[in-house]
N, C-alpha and C positions, 0 to 999 in steps of 0.2 A: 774537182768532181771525184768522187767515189770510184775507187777501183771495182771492178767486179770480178769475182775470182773466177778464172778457169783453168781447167787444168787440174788441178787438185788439191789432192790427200797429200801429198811431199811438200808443204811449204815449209813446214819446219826442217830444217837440216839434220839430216838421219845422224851425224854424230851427236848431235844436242841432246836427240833422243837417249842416245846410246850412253851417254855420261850422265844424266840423269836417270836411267834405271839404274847404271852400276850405285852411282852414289846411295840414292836409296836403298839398295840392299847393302849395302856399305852398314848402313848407316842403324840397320836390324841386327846386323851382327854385331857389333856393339852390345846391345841390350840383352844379347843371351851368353851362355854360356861355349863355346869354342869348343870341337873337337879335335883341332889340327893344332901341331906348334903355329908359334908366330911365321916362322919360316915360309912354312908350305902355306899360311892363309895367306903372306903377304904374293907370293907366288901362283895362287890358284886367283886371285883378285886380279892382278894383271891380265892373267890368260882371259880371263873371264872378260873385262874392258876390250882387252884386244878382241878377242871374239863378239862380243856384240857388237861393237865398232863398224866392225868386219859386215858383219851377216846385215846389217839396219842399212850403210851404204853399198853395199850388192843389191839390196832387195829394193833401192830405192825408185826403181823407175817402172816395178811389175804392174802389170794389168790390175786392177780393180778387186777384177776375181779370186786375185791373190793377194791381196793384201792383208785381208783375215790369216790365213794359212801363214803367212810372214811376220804376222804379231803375235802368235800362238806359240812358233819355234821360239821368238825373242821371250816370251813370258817363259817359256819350258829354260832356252838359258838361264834365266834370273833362279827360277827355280831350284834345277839343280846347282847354280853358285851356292844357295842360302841350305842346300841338303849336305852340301860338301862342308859346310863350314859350321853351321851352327848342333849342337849336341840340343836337342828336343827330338817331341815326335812327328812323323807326318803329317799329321792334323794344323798343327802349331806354325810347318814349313808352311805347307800351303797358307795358311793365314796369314803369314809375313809376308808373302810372295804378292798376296793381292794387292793386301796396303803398300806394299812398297812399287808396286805397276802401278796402281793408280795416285799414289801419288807422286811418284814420276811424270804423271801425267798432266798433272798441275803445274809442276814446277817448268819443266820444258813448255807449255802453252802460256803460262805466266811472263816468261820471261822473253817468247817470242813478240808476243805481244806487244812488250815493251818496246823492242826492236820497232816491230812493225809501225809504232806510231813515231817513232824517232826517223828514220829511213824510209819510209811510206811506200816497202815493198822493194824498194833497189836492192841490186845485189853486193852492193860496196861490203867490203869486212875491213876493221879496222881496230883502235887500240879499243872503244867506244863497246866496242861488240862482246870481246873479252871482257872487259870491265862490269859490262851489264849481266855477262853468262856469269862470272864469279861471285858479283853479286845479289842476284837473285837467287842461284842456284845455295847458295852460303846463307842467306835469309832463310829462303823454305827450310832448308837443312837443319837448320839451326832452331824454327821454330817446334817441327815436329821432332825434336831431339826435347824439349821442352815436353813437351806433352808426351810422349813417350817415358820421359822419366818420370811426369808426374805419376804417370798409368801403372807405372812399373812396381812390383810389389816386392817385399824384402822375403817374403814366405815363398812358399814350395809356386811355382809360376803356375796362374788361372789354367786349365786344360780346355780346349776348345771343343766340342760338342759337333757328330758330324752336321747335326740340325741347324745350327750356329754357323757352320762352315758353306753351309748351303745358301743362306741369310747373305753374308756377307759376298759369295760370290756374284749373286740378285742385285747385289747394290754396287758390286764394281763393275759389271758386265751394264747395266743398266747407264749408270755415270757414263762408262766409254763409250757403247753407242750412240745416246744420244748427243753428247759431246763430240762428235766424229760423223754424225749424220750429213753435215750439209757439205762436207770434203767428198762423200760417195754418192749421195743423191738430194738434187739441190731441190727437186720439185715437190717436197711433202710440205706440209703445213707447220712441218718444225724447223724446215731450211731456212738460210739465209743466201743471200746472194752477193752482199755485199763484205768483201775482206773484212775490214775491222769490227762488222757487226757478227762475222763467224768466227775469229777469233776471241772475241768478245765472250760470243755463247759457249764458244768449249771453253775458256777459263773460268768461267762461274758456273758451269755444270759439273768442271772435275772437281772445281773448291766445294759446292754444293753434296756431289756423290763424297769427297775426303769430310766434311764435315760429318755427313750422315754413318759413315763409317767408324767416327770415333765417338757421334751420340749412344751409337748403339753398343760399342767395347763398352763407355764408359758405365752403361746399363749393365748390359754383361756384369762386371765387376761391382755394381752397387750390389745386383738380384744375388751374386754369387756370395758377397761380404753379409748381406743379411741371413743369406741359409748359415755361413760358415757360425757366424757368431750366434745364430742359435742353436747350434748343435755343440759348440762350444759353452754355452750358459749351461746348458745339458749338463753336458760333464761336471763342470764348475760345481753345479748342485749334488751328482752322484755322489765325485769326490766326496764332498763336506757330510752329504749323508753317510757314507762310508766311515768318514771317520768320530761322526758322532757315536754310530755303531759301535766303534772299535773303543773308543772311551767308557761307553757305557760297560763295555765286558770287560777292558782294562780295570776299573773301577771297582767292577766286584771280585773280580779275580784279587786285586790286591786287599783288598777286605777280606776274603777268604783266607789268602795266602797267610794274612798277620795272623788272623784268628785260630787261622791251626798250625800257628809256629808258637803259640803261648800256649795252645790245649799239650803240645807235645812233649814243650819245657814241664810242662805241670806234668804229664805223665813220667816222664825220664825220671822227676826229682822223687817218684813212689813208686818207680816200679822196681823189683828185683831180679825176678825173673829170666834169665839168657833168652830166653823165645820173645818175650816181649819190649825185649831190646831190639832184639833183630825184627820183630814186626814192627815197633818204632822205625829203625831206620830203612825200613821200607817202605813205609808211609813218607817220608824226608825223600826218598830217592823220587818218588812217584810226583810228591809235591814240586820239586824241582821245575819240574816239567812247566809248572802254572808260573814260577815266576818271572816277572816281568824281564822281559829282554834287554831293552836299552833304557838306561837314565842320563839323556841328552845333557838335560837341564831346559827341554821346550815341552811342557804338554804335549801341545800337539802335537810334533815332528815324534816325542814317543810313540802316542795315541796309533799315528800312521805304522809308524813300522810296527807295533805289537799287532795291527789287524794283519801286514803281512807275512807274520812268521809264522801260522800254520801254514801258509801255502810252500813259504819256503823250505819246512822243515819235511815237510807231505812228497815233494820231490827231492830229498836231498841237495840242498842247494848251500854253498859254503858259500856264507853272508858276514863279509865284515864290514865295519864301521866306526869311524873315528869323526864326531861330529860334535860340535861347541855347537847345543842349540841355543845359549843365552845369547848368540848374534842374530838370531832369527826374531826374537823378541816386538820389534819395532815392526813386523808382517804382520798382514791379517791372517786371521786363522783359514779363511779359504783358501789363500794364495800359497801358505805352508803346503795344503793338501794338492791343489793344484801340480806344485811343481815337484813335490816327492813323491807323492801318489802317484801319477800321471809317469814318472822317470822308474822308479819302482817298479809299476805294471808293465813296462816294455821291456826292461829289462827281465824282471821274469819271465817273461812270453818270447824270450829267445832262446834262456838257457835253459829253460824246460824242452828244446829241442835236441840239445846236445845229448849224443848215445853215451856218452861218456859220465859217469856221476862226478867223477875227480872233477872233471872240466866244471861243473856247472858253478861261476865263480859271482857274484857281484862283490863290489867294496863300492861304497858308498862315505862322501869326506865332506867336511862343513869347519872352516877353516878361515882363519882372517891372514888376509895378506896385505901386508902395507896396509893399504886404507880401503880395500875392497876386501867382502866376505865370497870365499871361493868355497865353489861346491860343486862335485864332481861326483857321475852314479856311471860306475865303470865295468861292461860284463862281457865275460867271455863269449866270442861267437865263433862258430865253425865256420857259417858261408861267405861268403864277399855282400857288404852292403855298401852300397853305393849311396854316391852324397852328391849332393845336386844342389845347384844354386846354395851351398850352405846347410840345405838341412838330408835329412838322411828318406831316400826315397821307400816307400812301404813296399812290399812285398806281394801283399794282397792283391785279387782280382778286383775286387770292389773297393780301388783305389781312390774313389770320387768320397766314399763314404768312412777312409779312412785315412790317419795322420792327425785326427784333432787335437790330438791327447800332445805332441809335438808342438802344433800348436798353437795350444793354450797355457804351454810352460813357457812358447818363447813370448807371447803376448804379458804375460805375467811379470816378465823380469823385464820386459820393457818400461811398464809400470812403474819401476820403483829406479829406472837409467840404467839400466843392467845391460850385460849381451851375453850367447850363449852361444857354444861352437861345437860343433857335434867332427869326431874325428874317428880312424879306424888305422890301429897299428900292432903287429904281434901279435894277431885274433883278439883284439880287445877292443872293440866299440865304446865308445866316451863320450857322454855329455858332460861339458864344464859348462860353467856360471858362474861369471865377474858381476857385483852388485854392491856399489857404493857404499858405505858404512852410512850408518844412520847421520845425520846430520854434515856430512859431505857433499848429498846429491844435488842435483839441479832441478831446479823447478821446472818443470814441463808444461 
């Protein structure tokens, strides 16, 4: 005969509870980026086990009325573990915090369950008990470590939106209560009465509300990858416009240029004149100006930097460059503009900041090493930039709208098996890129 539940909300055993939040948040901090040594994480994780441990079996016997109030402090624990530990922002904290309460919430009624129908509610604990807690608890773990990494993106981490944040609390608060209704009030038309059909319902409500939880991340991240890549196509197109531009004027410029180095030959070889030597060589001094700046040996990678050497020259900016573009060769001509264009434009839009004219420095290197072509666009910075997950965070307030340029050089060299490492040492900012030599790489 069917047990009927009384009593309550405690059938699970408050430490079950209590090791499966830790774990869970465990298990987020992983996926992000760490602000503490190893030391003090593995030391503030303890505390943190011990304290919910602690507070779940204290609180396990309160009135009803408290119950709410007792799962709110234990969610505010989990909370500040995952603030204390993880380098994002509070938007981001709070969003791990839910996922990882709710599903907590799963794994501890998953595996009670299991219990439940093995032991059919006795209180026996045994070697059976452990085996089942490490097991289950080690499966969920294990799956949503899976899925979490699929989610997990190699670029600047998704920002969560407070709208988004709102969404997501709707659907764990929504998950828990309903999941937990027939433990506080057996008489609505969503209770159950009988043990294994309440344990039942809160396991496939919390699976249900974790399900809907990661439909909706994983929309998040589709809606979020379609804007990205179109505003990256964007660029993609500017660049390429840019440097058609800049070819077009390179083009006539060195037409020019020939045509009044042979008008001038011709005049030198008839003139006598001392004023019209020297107006000669002032004509020569002026023309200087127009010739072409760099001879790579790549059109395009020319093309690119002769469109940015008025800007560079307009602020004073000492620009050098040691670059073999007959390695760039086997590139599409977008993807040249793409990743010099794109490296180019950030870097001038930093040291155009520096008060200092001396300081305003780039070098820029195009170089084969061993069997990878290395290239490096390296420039002087005054402030501290900060690098996150790998790439270099933007500065800007309208940070949603900006970094594309970032990337769409690292998408780029991924393209062709490349990687690109963005670093800051002695006031000098550096983007390098490793990229396979032409007929080295790996098909993708």
């Amino acid at each position: 005969m069917e047990e009927i539940l009384t009593g309550a909300y405690q059938d699970i055993p408050r430490y079950y509870t209590a090791i499966a939040e830790w774990l869970c948040c465990m298990l987020f901090c992983f996926f992000y980026r760490r602000k503490v040594k190893p030391v003090v994480f593995t030391g503030i994780a303890v505390a943190v086990l011990l304290l919910l441990t602690g507070w779940l079996m204290l609180t396990g016997e309160v009135p009803t009325l408290l119950w709410i109030p007792c799962m709110v402090i234990a969610i505010l624990i989990m909370l500040l573990f995952l603030w204390l530990i993880m380098d994002i922002t509070w938007k981001m904290v709070a969003y791990c915090c839910m996922k990882a309460f709710l599903a907590a919430e799963f794994m501890a009624s998953l595996e009670w369950q299991l219990e439940y129908f093995v032991h059919g509610g006795r209180e026996e604990r045994g070697i059976f008990n452990v085996l089942a807690l490490i097991f289950v608890y080690g499966a969920v773990a294990l799956v949503l470590f899976i899925i979490e990494s699929r989610m997990k993106r190699d670029e600047v981490e998704l920002e969560i939106s407070v709208r988004e944040l709102s969404s997501t609390l709707l659907i764990v608060l929504s998950a828990f209560m309903l999941s937990n209704l027939s433990f506080v009030y057996r008489n609505t038309p969503f209770s159950g009465t009988i043990a294994s059909d309440i344990f039942t319902i809160r396991t496939l409500v919390d699976f249900g509300g974790l399900a809907i939880l990661y439909a909706y991340q994983s929309l998040r991240y589709e809606v979020s990858a379609e804007k990205e890549l179109s505003k990256i196509q964007s660029m993609l197109t500017a660049q390429y416009d840019s440097y058609r531009n800049y070819q077009e004027v390179t083009d006539l410029i060195n037409m020019k240029y020939h045509d009044l180095k042979h008008q001038i030959a011709g005049l030198r070889a008839e003139q006598d004149p001392e004023k019209r030597s020297q107006w000669i060589d002032q004509m020569e001094g002026e023309l200087s100006a127009y010739q072409p700046e760099r001879q790579t040996g790549n059109q395009v990678l020319d093309g690119v930097l002769d469109g940015k050497m008025p800007l560079i020259h307009s602020h004073q900016i000492t620009f050098t460059c040691v670059a073999d573009g007959e390695l760039l060769k086997f590139m599409h001509v977008t993807d040249i503009c793409t990743i010099f264009g794109n490296a180019l434009d950030n870097a001038i839009e930093h040291v155009i900041q520096v008060p200092d004219p001396e300081k305003r420095i780039i070098h820029m290197e195009v170089s084969l090493r061993k069997q990878f072509i290395y290239a490096e666009v390296r420039n002087y910075c005054n402030g501290e930039v900060k690098i996150k997950n790998g790439f270099p965070v933007t500065t800007k307030q309208d940070a949603a709208n900006h970094g594309f340029g970032i990337k769409s050089i690292s998408y780029t060299v991924k393209k062709y098996g490349g990687t690109i490492q963005f670093g800051v040492k002695d006031h000098f900012f550096s983007m390098r890129i490793l990229i396979p030599k032409e007929g080295n790489r790996c098909s993708s």
